[in-house]
N, C-alpha and C positions, 0 to 999 in steps of 0.2 A: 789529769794527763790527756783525756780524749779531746778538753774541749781547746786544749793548746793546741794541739795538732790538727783539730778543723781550723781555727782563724791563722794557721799558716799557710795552708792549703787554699783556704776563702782568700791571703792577702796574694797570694801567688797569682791566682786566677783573676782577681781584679786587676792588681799591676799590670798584670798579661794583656787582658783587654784594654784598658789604659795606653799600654804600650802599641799596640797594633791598631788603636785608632787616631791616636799623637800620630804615628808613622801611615798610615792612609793619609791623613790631612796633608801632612807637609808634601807630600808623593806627589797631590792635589793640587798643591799651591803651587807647586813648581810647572809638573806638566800637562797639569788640567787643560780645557780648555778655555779660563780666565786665567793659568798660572804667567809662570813668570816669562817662561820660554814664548808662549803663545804672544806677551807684551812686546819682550825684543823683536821678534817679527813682524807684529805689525807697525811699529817706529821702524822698522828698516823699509818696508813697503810704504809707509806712509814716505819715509826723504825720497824714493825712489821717484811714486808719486808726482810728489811735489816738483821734482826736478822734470818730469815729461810735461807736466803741466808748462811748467815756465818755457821749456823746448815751444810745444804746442802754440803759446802764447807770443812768441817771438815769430815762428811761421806765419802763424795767423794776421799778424804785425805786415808782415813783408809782402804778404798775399794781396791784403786792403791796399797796402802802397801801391803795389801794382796795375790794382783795379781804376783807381783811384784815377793812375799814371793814364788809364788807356780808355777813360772813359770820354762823353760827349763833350764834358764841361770842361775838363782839362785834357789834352793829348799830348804824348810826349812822344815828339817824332823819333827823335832816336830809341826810343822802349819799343815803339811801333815797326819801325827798321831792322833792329835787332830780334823781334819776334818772326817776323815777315821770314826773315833770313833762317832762323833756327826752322819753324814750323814748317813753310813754304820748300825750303829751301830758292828761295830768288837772290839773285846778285844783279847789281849795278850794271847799264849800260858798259861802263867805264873801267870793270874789272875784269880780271885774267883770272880767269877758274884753271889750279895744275893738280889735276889727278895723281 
């Protein structure tokens, strides 16, 4: 009878640990920091990402156009006109400035 009632006790207490270390791991694998949660977050930040890049990349695009526009070798008088005017604030002989 005594030795029944130790390997119940023994299977109690291994299932037990068994039990609460199955349950750490998975706790792990969800909110670890490789779990799963930390996964979605970084595929949300990575499209995020990805999307400022291409933003950045299309700036960066239109910037070079510009330079490109105002440099020695090519001048684009109306790019040069329209800056003049924005920057400068200058207007034309020929125009009527109404406050």
């Amino acid at each position: 009878m005594r030795t029944s009632k130790r390997t119940g006790v023994g299977d109690f207490v291994y299932f037990t640990v068994m039990f609460l270390l199955a349950a750490y791991f998975m706790f792990a694998s969800v909110q670890g920091d490789f779990g799963l949660f930390r996964r979605i977050q970084i595929e949300a930040e990575l499209t995020s990402l990805k999307s400022e890049r291409d933003r950045l990349a299309t700036d960066v695009s239109a910037l070079e156009n510009k330079t490109r526009r105002l440099s020695d070798t090519y001048l684009d008088l109306d790019l040069l006109d329209s800056q003049a005017r924005d920057v400068l604030g200058l207007i034309r002989p020929d125009e009527i400035v109404l406050n």
